[in-house]
N, C-alpha and C positions, 0 to 999 in steps of 0.2 A: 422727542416730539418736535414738530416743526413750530415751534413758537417761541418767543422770548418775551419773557416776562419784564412788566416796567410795574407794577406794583401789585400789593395783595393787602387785605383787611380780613381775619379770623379765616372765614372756611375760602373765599374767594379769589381769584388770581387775575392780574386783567392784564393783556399781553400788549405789544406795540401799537397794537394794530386797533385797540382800545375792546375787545374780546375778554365779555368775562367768561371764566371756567368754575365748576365748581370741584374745588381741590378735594379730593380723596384719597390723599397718596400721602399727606405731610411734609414732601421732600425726603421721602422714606423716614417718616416716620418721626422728624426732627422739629417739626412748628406744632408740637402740640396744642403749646397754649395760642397758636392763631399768626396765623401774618399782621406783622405793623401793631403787634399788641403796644399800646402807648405807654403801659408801666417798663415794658422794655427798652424802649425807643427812649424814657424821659432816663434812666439807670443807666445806660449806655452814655449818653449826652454828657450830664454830669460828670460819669469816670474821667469820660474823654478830657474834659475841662482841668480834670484833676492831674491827672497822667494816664501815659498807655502802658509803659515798661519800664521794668526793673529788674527783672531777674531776680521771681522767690528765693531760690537757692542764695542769691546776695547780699538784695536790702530786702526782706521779708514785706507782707502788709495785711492789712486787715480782711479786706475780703477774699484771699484765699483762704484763710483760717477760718472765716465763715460757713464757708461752703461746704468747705470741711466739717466742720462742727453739726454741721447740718446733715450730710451723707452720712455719718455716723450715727445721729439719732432714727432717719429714718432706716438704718439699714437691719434687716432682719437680727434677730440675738440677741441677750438678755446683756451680755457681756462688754467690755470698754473695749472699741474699736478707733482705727485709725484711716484717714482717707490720704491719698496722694493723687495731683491733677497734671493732665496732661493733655495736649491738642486732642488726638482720635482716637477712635474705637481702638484701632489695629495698636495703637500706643498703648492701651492700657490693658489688650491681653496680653502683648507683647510682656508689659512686665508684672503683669500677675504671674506668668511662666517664667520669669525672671526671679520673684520673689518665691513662690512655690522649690524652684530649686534650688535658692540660697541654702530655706529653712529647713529644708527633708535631705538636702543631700545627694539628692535622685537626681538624674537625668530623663527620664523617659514619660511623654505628655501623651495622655488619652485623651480623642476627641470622636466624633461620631458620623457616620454618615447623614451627608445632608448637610452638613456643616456650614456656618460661612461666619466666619472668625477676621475676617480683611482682606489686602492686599500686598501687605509688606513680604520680607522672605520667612521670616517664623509663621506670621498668621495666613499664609498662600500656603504651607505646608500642612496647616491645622482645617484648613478651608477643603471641601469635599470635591468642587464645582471643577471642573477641569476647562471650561467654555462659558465665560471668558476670562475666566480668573486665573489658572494655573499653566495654560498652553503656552512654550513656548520660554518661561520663564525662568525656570528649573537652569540647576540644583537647587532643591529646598535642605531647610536646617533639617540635621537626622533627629533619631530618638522620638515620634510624632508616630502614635499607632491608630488606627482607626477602628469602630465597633460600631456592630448594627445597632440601628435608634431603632427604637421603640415607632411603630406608625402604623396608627392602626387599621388606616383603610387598606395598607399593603402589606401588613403582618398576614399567618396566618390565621385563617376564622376563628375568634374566640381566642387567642394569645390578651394574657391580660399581662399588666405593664411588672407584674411581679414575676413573670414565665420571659417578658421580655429583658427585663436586668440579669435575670440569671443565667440566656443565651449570652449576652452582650460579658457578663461577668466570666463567665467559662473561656471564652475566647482569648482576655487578655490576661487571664493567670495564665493557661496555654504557651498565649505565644509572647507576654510580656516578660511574665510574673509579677507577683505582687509585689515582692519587696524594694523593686526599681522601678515603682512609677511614684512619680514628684506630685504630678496632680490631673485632675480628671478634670477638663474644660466644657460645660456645657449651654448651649441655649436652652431654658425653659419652656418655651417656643422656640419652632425654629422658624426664623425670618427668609433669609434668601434661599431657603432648601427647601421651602413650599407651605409657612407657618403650621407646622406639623406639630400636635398638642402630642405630648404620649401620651402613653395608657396611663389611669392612676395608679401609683404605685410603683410607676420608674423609677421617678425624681428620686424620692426617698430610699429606697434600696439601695440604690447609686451611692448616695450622700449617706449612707450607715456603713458600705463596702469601705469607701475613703474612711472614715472615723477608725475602723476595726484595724484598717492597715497601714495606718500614717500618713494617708496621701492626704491632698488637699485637694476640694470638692470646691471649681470655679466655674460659679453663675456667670453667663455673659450675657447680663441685662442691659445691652447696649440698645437692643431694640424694644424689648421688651419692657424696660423697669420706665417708672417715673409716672406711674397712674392709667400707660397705655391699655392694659390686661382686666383693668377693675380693681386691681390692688396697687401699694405705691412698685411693688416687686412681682414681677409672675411667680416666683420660687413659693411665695406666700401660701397661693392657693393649695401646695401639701404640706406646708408647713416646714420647709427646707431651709434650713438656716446655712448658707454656703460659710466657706473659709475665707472667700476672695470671691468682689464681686465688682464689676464693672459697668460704666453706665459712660454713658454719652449722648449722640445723637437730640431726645429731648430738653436736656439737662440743663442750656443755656440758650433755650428761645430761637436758635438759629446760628449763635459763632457756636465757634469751635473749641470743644473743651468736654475733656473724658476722667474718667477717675477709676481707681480702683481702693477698695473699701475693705478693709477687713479686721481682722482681730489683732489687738493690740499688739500682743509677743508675737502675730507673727511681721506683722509691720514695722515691728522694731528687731526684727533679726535682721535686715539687710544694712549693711555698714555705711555709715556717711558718706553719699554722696552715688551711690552705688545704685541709687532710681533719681529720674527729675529730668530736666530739658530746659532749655533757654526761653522756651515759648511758653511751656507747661504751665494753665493756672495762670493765662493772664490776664490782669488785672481789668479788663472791659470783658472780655469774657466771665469773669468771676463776677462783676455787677451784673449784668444782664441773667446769670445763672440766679442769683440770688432774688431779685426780680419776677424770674419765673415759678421758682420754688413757689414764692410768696404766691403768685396767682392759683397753682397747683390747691393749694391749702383755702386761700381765700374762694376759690370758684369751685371748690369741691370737684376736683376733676375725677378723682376714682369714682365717686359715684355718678359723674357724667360718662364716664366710658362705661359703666354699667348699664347704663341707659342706652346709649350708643348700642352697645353691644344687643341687649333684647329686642332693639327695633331692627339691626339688620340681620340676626338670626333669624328674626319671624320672615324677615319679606326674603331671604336668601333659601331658605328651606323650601319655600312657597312656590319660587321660581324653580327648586330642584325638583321639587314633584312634577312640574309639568315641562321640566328638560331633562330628556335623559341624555344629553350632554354633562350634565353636571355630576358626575361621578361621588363627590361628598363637598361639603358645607362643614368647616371646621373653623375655632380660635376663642379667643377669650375677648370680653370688652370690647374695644373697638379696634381691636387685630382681628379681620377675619378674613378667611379665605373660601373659595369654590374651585375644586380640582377638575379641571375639563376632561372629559374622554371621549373614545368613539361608542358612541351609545351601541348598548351589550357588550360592553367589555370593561378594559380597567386598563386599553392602552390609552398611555395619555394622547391629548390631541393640542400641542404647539400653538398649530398654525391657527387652530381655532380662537386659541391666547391671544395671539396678536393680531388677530379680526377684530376681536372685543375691543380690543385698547385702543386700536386705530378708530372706531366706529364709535366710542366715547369720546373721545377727543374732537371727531368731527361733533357730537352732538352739545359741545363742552362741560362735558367730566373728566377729568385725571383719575383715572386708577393707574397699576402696577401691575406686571406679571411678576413671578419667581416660581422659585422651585426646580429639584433640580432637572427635571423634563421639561422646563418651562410651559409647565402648562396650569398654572397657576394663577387666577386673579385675586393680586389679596387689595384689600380697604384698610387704610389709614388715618383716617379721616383727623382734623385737628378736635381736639378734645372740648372746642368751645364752640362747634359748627350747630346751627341752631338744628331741632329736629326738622321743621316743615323743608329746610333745603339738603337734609342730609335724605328725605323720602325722596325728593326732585332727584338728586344724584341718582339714588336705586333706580327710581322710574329707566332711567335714561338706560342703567347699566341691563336693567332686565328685558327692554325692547333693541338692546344693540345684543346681547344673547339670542335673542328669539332671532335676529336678521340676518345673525351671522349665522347663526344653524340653519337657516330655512336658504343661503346661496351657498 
């Protein structure tokens, strides 16, 4: 967008030019808890005053093992788990497939259409998107097979999410087999592939197939986890307890800093020194995470994205009824999305995508496109955005809908 931003406070953005906006987007989805939240801003200060670097791996310290200790408690399972931190998303699936293959032995990572796992050379192989993620970039890591996701407005009619794991399951004992896959990578939602919920009853048959045949079943709650969904984990809502799970983006109020979260034996079969990074888990990162946590808990954000979420389903639905632009209205909490098409049909419609986003922007809202036709507009909204200006935002987004269908 043609703006550049000089500050922001919870749901607002206000650019050079002194322009406020009303943020709907998060930063993809990374300022949950709000821009300039001051319990982060006073957490940061502090560290700062204290030190910035060490290198975990060398002189250890206190607030990565917090953070730690914390991912562990919330993370789905009955059982003792172990967390390990590092800068990005793409870092911490990078080596949940790193540790998946320590501890099974396997070489060969299942991921799904629609995917968006990063940009590195393992997660660009694991990634579905070919424009602009993959073009051009190649060779990718091998061993990396892909299966139909579960989506049920482009499934066929009536495919329920139990009919769709057992398509998706058929396919890679086929052409995988089972007993050479390491682990099965999945978003709960999918983010940059068009926040595409499955059917119920994927997740879990997924995450039973892995149990029955040794693999490991990795959630990649990078976008998804941390109260975004309504719960602190999307996996939650079937009650999926993954092997290996990763989170980022929300995690740390805006620095950078990712984890991966799992069960003890299998966190403790990769050998000394064999995961971690120079930057991994630093120490201003890891106070500002801890910070944020604390608000997550303190401002009841799950049951704020719950709310979130019931007001822009009502007003998103509302607007589909009277657009047949709007092909479906899907997500959880306050992930949602509306699939644009050419009214009577179910091709997607792009350009109309980017009529909206441009035409919100002039009116000042930030939304996002995705998905992988780009025809997607999803809502991000920060988790502490008051309602009365989270309805202003809709207003805005369902008269630049109506403006853009009607030129």
């Amino acid at each position: 967008m043609p703006i550049y931003v000089a500050s922001g406070s919870d749901a607002i953005m206000v650019d050079v030019d002194g322009n406020q906006l009303i943020d709907l987007g998060s930063g993809i989805a990374v300022a949950g808890v709000g821009h300039g939240a001051p319990a982060i801003t006073e957490a940061v200060s502090a560290q700062v005053a204290r030190f910035t670097h060490t290198c975990f791996m060398v002189n250890p310290y206190e607030g990565y093992v917090a953070v730690c200790e914390r991912l562990n408690a919330l993370a789905p399972g009955d059982g003792p788990k172990k967390s390990a931190l590092f800068n990005s998303g793409a870092e911490a699936v990078e080596n949940a497939v790193k540790i998946a293959r320590h501890v099974t032995g396997r070489q060969a990572v299942v991921v799904f259409d629609h995917a968006y796992h990063g940009r590195t050379n393992l997660t660009m192989a694991l990634t579905a998107k070919t424009l602009p993620y993959r073009d051009g970039f190649g060779p990718f890591a091998p061993e990396v097979y892909r299966l139909p996701m579960s989506y049920p407005y482009r499934d066929p009619t009536g495919m329920t999410g139990e009919e769709a794991a057992t398509r998706a399951i058929g396919q890679m004992e086929r052409q995988v087999g089972a007993t050479r896959v390491a682990c099965m990578v999945i978003e709960p939602i999918q983010g940059e592939g068009g926040f595409v919920v499955p059917a119920p009853g994927f997740l879990p048959r997924l995450a039973r197939w892995c149990r029955d045949h040794g693999a490991l079943f990795v959630a990649d709650e990078i976008q998804t986890g941390l109260c975004r969904t309504g719960t602190w984990f999307a996996c939650e809502h079937e009650g999926v307890v993954p092997d290996l799970l990763t989170t980022a983006k929300a995690l740390a109020g805006g620095f950078p800093l990712s984890a991966v979260t799992g069960r003890s034996d299998i966190m403790d079969s990769v050998h000394t020194g064999g995961i971690g990074g120079t930057y991994g888990g630093n120490p201003v990162a890891c106070a500002a995470a801890l910070a944020a946590l604390r608000m997550m808990d303190d401002l009841d954000l799950v049951g704020a994205a719950r709310q979130i979420g019931e007001l822009m389903a009502g007003r998103l639905a509302a607007l589909a009824r009277n657009q047949a632009c709007i092909g479906d209205v899907r997500g959880r909490g306050a992930m949602m999305g509306i699939e644009l098409v050419r009214p009577g049909t179910c091709d997607p419609d792009p350009d109309l995508a980017t009529q909206v986003v441009r035409a919100c922007y002039e009116q000042g809202v930030v939304v996002l496109t995705c998905g992988s036709y780009g025809n997607v507009i999803r809502l991000l909204p920060p988790l502490v955005i008051e309602h009365a200006l989270l309805a202003e935002g809709l207003d805005v987004l369902a008269e630049c809908v109506e403006h853009s269908t009607r030129s």
